[in-house]
N, C-alpha and C positions, 0 to 999 in steps of 0.2 A: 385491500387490493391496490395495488400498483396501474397508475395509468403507464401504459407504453404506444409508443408510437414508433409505427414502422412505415421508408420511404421507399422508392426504388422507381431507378429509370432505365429504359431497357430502348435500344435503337431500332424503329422498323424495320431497317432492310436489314439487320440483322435477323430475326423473326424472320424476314421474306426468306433470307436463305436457308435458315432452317429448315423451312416448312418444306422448299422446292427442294431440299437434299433427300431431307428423312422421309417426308410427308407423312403417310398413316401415323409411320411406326413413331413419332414425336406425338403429333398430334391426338393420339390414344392414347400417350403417356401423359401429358400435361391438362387436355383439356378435358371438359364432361360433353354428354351428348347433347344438351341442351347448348354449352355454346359452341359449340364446334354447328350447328344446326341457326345458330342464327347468325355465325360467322359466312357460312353461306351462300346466306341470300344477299350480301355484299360484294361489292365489285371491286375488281382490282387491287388498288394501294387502300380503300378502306379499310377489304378483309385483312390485310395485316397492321394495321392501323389498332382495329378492333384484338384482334390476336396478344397482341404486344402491349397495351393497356391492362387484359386479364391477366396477363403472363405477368405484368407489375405488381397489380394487385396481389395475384399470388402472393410473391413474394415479399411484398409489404408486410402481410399479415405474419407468412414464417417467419419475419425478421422481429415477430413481439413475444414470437413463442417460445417457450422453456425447450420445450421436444421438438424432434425434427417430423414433418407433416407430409405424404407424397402431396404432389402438384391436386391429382387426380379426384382425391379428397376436398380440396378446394374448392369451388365453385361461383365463380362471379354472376350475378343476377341482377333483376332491378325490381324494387318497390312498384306498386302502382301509379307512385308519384315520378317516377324516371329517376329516382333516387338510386344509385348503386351501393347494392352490402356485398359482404364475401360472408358465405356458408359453408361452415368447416364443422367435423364432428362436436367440435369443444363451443361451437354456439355461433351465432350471427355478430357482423361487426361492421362499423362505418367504416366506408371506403371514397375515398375522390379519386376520379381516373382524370387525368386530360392528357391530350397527342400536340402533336404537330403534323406534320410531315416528316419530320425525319426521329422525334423520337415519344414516345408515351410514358408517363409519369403515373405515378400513385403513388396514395398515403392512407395506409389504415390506421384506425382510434379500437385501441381496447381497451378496455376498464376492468 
């Protein structure tokens, strides 16, 4: 097997405008109930902070895959250690997210 590595950076206040255009109807498309639920309990510039880092990951991970994957399929979570993975049908995988303020970064590892 093939190591791949997928990157991706994505602007907050990009994500901000999304969310305040589309709102649900994005937000049901891209995310799961679990993080749309602890995107939430976040206030202000976090919650898209937080948004925009999964929305990375996401796509970090479709950028190692052969096939194209919906968003929704996707799932960013964290270990008990605060460790973040991405949960997709085709298996669990190393994820690092980090933000700023104006933009959120991630990098998946798949083996």
């Amino acid at each position: 097997m093939q190591l791949r590595v997928g990157v991706d950076i994505v602007s907050v206040s990009k994500v901000e405008r999304v969310v305040r255009r589309w709102r649900e109807r994005f937000l049901r498309r891209v995310f799961s109930e679990e993080e749309l639920r602890l995107s939430e309990a976040l206030l202000g510039k976090r919650r898209y902070q937080f948004l925009a880092g999964r929305f990375a990951a996401k796509e970090a991970l479709i950028k190692t895959l052969d096939i194209p994957l919906p968003y929704r399929k996707i799932v960013v979570s964290r270990m008990d250690s605060g460790r973040p993975v991405v949960d997709s049908p085709l298996g669990q995988y190393d994820v690092s997210i980090s933000h700023t303020d104006e933009y959120a970064v991630a990098v998946c590892v798949r083996y």
